[in-house]
N, C-alpha and C positions, 0 to 999 in steps of 0.2 A: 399769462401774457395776453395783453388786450390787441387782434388787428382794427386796425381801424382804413377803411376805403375814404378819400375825401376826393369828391366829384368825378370820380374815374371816368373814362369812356373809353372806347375801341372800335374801332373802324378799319374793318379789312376790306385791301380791293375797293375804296370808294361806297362800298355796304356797311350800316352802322349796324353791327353786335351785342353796344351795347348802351346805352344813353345814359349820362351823364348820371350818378348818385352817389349817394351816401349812404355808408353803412357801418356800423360797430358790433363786429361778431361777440356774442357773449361771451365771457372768457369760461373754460373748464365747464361748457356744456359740449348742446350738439345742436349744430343748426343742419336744417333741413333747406335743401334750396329744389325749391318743387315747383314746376312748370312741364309745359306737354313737352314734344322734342322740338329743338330750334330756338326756344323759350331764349334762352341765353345761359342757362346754367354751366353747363363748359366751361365755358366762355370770361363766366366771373369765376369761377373755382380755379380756371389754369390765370388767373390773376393774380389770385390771392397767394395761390402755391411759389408764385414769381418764372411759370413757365411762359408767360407771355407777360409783355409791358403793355401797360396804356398806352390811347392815343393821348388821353389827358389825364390830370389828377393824381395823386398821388397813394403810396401805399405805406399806412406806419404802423413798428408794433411798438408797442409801449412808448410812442413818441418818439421815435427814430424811424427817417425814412427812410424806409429797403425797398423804394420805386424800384431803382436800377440793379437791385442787386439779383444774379442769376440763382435757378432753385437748388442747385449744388452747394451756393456759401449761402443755404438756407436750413434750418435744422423742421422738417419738413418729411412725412412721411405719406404715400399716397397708393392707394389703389386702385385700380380701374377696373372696367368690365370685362374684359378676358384677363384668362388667369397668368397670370405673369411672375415666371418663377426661373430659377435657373435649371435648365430642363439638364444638365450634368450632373448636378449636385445632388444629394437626399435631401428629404424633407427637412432629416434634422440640421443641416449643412446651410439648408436655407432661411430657415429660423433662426441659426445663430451667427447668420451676417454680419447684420447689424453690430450684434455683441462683440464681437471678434473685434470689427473696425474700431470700437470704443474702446479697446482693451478691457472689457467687463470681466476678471476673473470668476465672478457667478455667473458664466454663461449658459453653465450647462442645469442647473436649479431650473434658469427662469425659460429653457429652451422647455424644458418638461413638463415647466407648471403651464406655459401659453400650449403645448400640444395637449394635454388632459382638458385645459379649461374648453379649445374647441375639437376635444373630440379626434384626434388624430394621433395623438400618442402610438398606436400601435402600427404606426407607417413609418415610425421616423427612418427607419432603414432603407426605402424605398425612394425611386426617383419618383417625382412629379408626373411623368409621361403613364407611370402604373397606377395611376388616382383617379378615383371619377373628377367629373365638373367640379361636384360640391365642395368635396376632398384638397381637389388643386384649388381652389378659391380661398380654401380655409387656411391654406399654407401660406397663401399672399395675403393674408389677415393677419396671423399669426405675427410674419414677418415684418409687416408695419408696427403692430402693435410693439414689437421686441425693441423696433429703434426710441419707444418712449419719445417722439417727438413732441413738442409741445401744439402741434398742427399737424392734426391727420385729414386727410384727404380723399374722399371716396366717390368714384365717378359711377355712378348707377351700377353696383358691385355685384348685383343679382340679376339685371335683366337676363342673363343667357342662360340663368340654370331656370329647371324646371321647376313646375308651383311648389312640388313637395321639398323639396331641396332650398325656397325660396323661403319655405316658412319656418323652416329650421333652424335657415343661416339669420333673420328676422330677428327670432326668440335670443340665439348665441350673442348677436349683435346689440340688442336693447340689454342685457345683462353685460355686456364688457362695458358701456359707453356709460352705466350707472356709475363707475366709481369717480367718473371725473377728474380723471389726473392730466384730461390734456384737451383740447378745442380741436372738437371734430364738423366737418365742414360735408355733409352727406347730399349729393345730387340724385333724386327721383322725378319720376313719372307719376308713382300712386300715391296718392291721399293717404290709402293704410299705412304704407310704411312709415311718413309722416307722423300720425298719430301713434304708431305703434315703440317709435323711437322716442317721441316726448318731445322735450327741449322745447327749441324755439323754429320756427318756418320762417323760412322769405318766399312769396307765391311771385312769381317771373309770367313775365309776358309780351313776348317780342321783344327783349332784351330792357325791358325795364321791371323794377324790382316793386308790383304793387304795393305788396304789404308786409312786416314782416314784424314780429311778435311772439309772443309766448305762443306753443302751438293749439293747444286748444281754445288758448283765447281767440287765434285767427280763425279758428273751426267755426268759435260761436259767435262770431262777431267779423263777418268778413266785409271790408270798408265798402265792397263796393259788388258788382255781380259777377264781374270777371275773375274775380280772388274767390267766389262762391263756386265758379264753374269749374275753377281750375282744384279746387280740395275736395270736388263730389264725384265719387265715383261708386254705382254709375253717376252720368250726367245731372246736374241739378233739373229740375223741371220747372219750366220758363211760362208762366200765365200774364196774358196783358188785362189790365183793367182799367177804368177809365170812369170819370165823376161822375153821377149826374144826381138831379133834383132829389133820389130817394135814397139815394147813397148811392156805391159805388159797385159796377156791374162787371163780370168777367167778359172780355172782348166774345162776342157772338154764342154764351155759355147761357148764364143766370145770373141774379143777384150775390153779393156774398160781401158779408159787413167783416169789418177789416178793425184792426186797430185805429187809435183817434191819431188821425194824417193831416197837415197842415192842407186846406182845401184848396190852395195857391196850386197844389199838386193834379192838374188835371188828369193826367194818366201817370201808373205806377206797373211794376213789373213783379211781380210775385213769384219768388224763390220759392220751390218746395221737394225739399231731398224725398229720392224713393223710397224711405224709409218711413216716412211721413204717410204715404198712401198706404191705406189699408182698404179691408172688403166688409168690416164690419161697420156698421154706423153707431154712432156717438152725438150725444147730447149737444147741438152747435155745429155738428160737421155740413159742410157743402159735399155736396154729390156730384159727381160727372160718370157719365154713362161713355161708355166707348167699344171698339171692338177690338178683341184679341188677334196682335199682329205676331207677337213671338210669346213663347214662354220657355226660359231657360234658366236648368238649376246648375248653381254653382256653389260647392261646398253645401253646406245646409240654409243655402237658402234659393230662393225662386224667384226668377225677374223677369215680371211680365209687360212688353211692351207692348200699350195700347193705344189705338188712333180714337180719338175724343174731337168730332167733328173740324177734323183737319188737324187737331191739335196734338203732336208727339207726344206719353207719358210716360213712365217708367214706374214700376213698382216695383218695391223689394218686399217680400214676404216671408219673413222666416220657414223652416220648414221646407218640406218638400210636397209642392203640388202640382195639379197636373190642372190645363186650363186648354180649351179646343180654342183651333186656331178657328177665327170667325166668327166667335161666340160673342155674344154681348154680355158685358162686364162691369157692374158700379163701384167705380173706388169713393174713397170718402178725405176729406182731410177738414181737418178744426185751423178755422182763421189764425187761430194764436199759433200754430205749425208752421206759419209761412216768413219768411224774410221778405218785408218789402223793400223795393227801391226803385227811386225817381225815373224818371223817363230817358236819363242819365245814365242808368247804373249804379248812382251816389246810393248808399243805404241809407233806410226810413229808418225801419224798426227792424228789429232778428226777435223771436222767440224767445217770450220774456223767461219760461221755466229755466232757459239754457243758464240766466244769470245764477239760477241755485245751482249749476251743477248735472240739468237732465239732460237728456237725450239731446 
């Protein structure tokens, strides 16, 4: 089933939510609707689900408008950030909801096969209140997935369990959402989960929808800088440059030759992910010297953030290292590493390797 959004808008309270767009969810993948908080992502998802109406535009699926129709006479399954279960019930009770409501005589097959696939099978006896986070989360998963909806709905489904817990439930979640039997509609925060789910992304921002595409295509080819900033994490790293007679020079930096820019372009804005900075030097790399203002590891890798004459940096370094705070520091990064764009934001050019498929 294809939804299709034409010119929606929403406006609470005189405050606009969400500015006027278009959108066509892919059918039988997973879109990722990824923006920081306030973005508007809610906002479009409690749309789509039919829990709120526009201020304008309309909502169709398969070419029939369901604007006005309420998410009850909507076949429509959703989960949100706390775990929301029926706290009388057992696990398995709650699992076979759905099934029961449908008259599904295999209820209890498919109550078994959805607790083994995430790992909960040996609860089903057990209320929800005797579960951890993860456990109760997995059961409001389960029990979505049971209604077979053709629209599932997931409101940032992990922010409140912890990291280990998060990557678990990650892994469980990109293996259920592979087989494609229904259009899942996922609202984050992180860039990883984004990539880690696939599918396709819309990057939001202040309640408009920048960009939205295949997801690694938006990774390597983000339209503009805002959609860079918004799928880097950490933060993208922001360098200003500007023309002159010998080429073009980093604002109060060095020289540093850039891909061929239409020269109309007097100043340009250089994207460069912390992944891109390293400490070794390479054949073509620019140098900047700076001082170590943090250094901190997370998982197996290390992110050292350094002041580069006024200028914020970030680096990600694989591995585990150790860096004095105050220290003076050379990263390196190759011109062909950077995403430029206009004075605008508009994108120049992105990292031509990324067109093979690199980093």
């Amino acid at each position: 089933m294809t939804l299709k959004l034409d010119q929606i808008s929403q406006i609470v309270g005189g405050q606009m939510h969400l500015h006027a767009l278009d959108m066509v969810l892919v059918p039988n993948a997973v879109t990722v609707l990824l923006g920081a908080t306030q973005a508007g992502k809610t906002s479009l998802m409690r749309l789509m689900a039919g829990l709120d109406q526009p201020t304008t535009g309309r909502v169709w699926v398969d070419g029939q408008d369901i604007t006005g129709v309420p998410v009850r006479d909507r076949n429509v399954a959703m989960v949100y950030q706390q775990f929301i279960n029926y706290p009388s019930m057992t696990v398995y009770d709650n699992i076979a909801s759905p099934l029961r409501l449908s008259n599904d005589k295999d209820f209890d097959a498919k109550v078994q096969a959805l607790a083994k696939r995430l790992r909960i099978d040996p609860f089903l006896k057990r209320l929800p209140a005797e579960l951890s986070g993860g456990q109760q989360q997995r059961v409001a998963l389960a029990r979505a997935l049971a209604k077979r909806a053709p629209f599932m709905f997931l409101d940032e489904p992990l922010v409140n369990l912890d990291y280990k817990l998060r990557e678990e439930l990650r892994e469980d979640l990109t293996q259920l959402f592979e087989a494609g039997e229904g259009t899942v509609v996922y609202a984050t925060t992180e860039p990883s989960e984004a990539l880690l789910l696939g599918g396709h992304t819309a990057v939001l921002k202040e309640g408009r929808v920048l960009q939205y595409g295949p997801t690694l295509e938006v990774f390597r080819q983000p339209q503009s800088l805002d959609v860079a900033r918004a799928f880097s994490d950490p933060p993208i790293n922001v360098l200003n440059a500007h023309k002159q007679a010998a080429g073009w020079m980093l604002d109060n930096v060095r020289p540093i030759l850039l891909p061929q820019i239409d020269a109309s372009h007097g100043r340009v804005q250089l994207g460069v992910r912390a992944s891109a900075l390293r400490t070794e030097q390479r054949d073509g790399d620019v140098g900047l010297v700076g001082r170590v203002q943090l250094a901190e590891i997370s998982g197996t890798d290390t992110f050292v953030h350094l002041d580069c004459a006024g200028l914020d940096l970030v680096m990600q370094k694989t591995g585990v290292h150790v860096f004095d705070i105050g220290s003076s520091l050379a990263v390196y990064v190759h011109p062909q590493d950077a995403y430029v764009f206009d004075a605008g934001g508009a994108l120049l050019s992105a990292p031509a390797h990324l067109h093979q498929g690199g980093r």
